[in-house]
C-alpha positions in Angstrom: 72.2 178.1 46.8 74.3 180.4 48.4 74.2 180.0 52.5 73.1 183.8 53.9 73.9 182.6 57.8 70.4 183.3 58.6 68.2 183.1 55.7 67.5 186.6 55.5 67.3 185.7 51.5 64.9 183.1 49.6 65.6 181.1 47.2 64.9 181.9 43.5 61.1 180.8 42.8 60.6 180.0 46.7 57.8 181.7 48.6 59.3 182.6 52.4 56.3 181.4 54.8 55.2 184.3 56.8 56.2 187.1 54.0 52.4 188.4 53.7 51.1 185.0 53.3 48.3 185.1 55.6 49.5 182.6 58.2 48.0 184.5 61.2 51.6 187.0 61.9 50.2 189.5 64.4 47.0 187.6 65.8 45.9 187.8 69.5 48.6 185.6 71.2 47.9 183.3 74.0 50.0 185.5 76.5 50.4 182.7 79.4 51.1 179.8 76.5 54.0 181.9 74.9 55.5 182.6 78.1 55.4 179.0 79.5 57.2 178.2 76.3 59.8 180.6 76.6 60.1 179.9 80.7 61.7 176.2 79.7 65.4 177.4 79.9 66.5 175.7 76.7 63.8 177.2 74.8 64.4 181.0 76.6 68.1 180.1 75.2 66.9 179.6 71.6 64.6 182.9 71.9 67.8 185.1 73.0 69.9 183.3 70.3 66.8 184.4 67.6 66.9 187.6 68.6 70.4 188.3 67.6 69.3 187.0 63.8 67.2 184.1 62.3 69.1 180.8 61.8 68.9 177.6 60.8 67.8 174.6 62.5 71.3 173.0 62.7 72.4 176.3 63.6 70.5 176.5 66.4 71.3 173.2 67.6 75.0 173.7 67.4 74.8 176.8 69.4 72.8 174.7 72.2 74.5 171.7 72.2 71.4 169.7 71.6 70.6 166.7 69.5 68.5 167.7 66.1 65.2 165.5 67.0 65.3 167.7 70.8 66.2 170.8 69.0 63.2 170.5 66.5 61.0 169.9 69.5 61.8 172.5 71.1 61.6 174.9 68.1 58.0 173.2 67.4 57.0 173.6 70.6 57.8 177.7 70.3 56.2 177.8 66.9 53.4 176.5 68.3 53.1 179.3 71.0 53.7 182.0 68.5 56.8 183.1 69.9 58.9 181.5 66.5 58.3 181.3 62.7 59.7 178.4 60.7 60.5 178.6 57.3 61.3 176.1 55.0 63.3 177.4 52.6 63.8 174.3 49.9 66.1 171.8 52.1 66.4 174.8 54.7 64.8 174.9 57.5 65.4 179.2 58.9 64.0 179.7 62.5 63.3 183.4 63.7 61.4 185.2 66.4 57.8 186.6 65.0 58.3 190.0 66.6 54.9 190.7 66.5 54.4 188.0 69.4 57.0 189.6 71.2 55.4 193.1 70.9 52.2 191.9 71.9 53.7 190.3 75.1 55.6 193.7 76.0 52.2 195.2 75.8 50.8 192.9 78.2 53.6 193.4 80.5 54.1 197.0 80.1 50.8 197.5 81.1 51.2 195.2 84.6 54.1 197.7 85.2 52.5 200.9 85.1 53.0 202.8 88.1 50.7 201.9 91.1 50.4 204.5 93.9 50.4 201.6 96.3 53.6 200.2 95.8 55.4 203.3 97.2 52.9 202.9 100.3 53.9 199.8 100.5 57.7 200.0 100.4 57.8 203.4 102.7 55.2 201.3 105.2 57.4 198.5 105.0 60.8 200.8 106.0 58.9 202.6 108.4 57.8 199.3 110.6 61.9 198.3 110.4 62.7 201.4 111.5 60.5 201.6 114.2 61.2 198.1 115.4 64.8 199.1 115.5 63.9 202.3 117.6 61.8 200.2 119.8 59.4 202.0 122.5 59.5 205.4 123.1 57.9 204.6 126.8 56.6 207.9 128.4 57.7 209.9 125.5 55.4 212.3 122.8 55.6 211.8 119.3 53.4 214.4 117.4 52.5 214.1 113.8 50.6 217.1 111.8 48.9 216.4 108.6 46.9 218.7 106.2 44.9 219.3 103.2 42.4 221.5 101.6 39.4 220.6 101.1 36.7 221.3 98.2 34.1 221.8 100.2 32.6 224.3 103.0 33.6 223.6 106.9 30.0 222.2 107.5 30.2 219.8 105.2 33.8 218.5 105.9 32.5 217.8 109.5 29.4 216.1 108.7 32.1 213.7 106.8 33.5 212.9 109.8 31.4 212.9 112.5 28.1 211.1 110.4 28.9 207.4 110.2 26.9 207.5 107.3 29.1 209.9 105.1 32.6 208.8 107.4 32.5 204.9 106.1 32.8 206.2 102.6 36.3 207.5 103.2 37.5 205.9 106.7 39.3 202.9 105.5 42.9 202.9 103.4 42.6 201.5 100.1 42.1 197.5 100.1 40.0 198.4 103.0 36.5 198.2 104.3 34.8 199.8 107.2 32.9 197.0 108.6 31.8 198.9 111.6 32.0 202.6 112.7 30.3 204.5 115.9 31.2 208.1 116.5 29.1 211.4 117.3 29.9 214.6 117.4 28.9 215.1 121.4 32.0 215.0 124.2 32.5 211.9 126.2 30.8 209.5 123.6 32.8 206.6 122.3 34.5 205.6 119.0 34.5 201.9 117.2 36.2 201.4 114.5 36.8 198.1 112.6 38.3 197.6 109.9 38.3 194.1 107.1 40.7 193.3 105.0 40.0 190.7 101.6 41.1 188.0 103.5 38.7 188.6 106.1 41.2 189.7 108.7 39.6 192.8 111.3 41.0 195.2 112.8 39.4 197.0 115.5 40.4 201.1 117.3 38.9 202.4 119.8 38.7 205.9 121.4 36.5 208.3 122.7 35.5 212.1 121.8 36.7 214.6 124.0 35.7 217.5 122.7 33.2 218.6 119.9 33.1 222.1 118.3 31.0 221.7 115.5 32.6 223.0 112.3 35.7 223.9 114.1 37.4 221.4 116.0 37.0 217.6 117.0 39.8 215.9 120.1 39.3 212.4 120.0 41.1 209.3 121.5 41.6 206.5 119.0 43.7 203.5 118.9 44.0 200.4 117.8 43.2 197.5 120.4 44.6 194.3 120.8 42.6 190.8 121.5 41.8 191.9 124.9 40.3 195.5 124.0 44.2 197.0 125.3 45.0 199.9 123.1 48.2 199.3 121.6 49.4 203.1 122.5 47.5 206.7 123.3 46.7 209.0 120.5 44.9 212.4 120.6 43.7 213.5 117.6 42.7 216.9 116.9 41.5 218.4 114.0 40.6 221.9 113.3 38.9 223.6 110.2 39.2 226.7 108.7 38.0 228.6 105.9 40.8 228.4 103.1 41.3 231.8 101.4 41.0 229.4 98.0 37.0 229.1 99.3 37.6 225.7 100.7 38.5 224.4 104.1 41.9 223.6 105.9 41.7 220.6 107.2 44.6 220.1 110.2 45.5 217.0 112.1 47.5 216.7 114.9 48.6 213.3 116.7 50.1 212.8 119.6 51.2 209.5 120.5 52.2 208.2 123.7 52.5 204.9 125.7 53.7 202.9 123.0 53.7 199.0 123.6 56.4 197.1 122.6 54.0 195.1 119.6 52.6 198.1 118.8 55.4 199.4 115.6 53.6 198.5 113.1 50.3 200.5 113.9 52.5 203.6 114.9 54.5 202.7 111.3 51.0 202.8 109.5 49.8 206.4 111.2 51.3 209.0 109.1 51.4 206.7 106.0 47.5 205.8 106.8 46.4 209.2 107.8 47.5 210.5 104.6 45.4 207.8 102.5 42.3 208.7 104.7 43.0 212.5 103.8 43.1 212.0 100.0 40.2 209.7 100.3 37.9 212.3 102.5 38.7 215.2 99.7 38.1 213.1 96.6 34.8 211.5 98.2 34.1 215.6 98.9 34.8 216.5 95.5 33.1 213.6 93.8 30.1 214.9 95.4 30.8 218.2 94.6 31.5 219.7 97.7 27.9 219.1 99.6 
């Protein structure tokens, strides 16, 4: 018999397990058993040293420094997660990766990193909190953030979205979100609730009031978040104004301005322009879900 460093060859008259035999290559894999197997460090050693070329089982345990009996236990243990093939070759005994586990297991993880919209959110919310932390509070000062978007729909409709409960808790809340309460009315003077739950249970509450209402046109309203005490954490006015878009939708406007800041208060000013824009996206895709009415 003539040694192939790998037993890439058979022997004359010797079936190769695993060569269109029918011994289950390519079946569903038990995704969580084959990584466990591979997570034991001696055994993710083994998988790397497989994937250069198949060897044999005292190969394999040279290049470890193992004892046979541990080597074999390990290589069993692999086999029996679907992440190796064994062949017995006559006296060999040839080890190699069964790629078809391994494909099947960059599938599965592939598909858990496919791009998710919120892990951008997430790292520029994250930055933005540092950076505001750094910056500390801006004290009497006026930051002013302008947002837009258009929207699918005509000017009546985009108002009745926000100044209907009803129609406003289907958009109000960032993703992960849910509005657990929300008062507003398009009338000046009247208040604003706003509280927001998180899967954990966790509320947070704004409040505000309207100060003026132009119905179809243009809604100023206080809101802030409040703290335990029903403090606002800083002064916002919000206005938004609406206008016929020369595409046959509206132009939807937002303007903050942000004063009073308290010192605890960076990571709710982080979470404005970052959260603002969620709620925008979600108000035109709950508008053109229902096609524009």
């Amino acid at each position: 018999m003539t040694r192939d460093g790998g037993g890439g060859r058979a022997e004359p008259g010797v079936p190769v397990p695993g060569a269109g035999d029918g011994d289950g290559a390519g079946a569903p894999v038990d995704t969580q058993r084959a990584v466990a197997a591979v997570g034991e460090p001696t055994r993710f050693r083994i998988v790397e040293l497989l994937a250069v070329r198949a060897r044999t089982v005292g190969e394999v345990t040279e290049a470890i420094g193992a004892l046979q009996p541990q080597t074999t236990k390990h290589l069993h243990a692999l086999a029996a997660a679907g992440v190796v093939r064994l062949h017995k070759l006559g006296r060999r005994r040839v080890a190699r990766l069964d790629r078809a586990t391994l494909h099947q297991l960059a599938d599965h993880f592939g598909r858990l990193a496919e791009h998710d919209p919120d892990d951008a959110v997430l790292d520029g919310y994250e930055a933005a909190i540092a950076a505001e932390t750094a910056a500390g509070p801006t004290g009497e000062g006026v930051r002013v953030l302008r947002l837009h978007r258009i929207v699918r729909a005509p000017a009546r409709t985009v108002w009745t979205a926000w100044t209907d409960p009803a129609r406003a808790v289907r958009w109000w809340a960032p993703p992960h979100f849910a509005v657990e309460a929300l008062e507003i009315a398009p009338h000046a003077g009247t208040p604003i609730r706003l509280v927001l739950r998180e899967g954990d249970g966790a509320r947070y509450e704004s409040g505000g009031r309207v100060i003026e209402a132009e119905p179809g046109r243009r809604l100023v309203f206080t809101l802030a978040p409040v703290d335990r005490t029903g403090t606002p954490l800083f002064s916002a006015i919000h206005t938004l104004d609406l206008h016929r878009d020369r595409s046959g939708g509206t132009g939807v406007e937002l303007r903050i301005e942000v004063s009073d800041v308290a010192p605890e208060a960076a990571p709710a000013i982080a979470g404005l322009q970052p959260g603002w824009t969620q709620l925008l996206d979600a108000l035109a895709a709950v508008l053109e879900a229902d096609g524009g009415h």
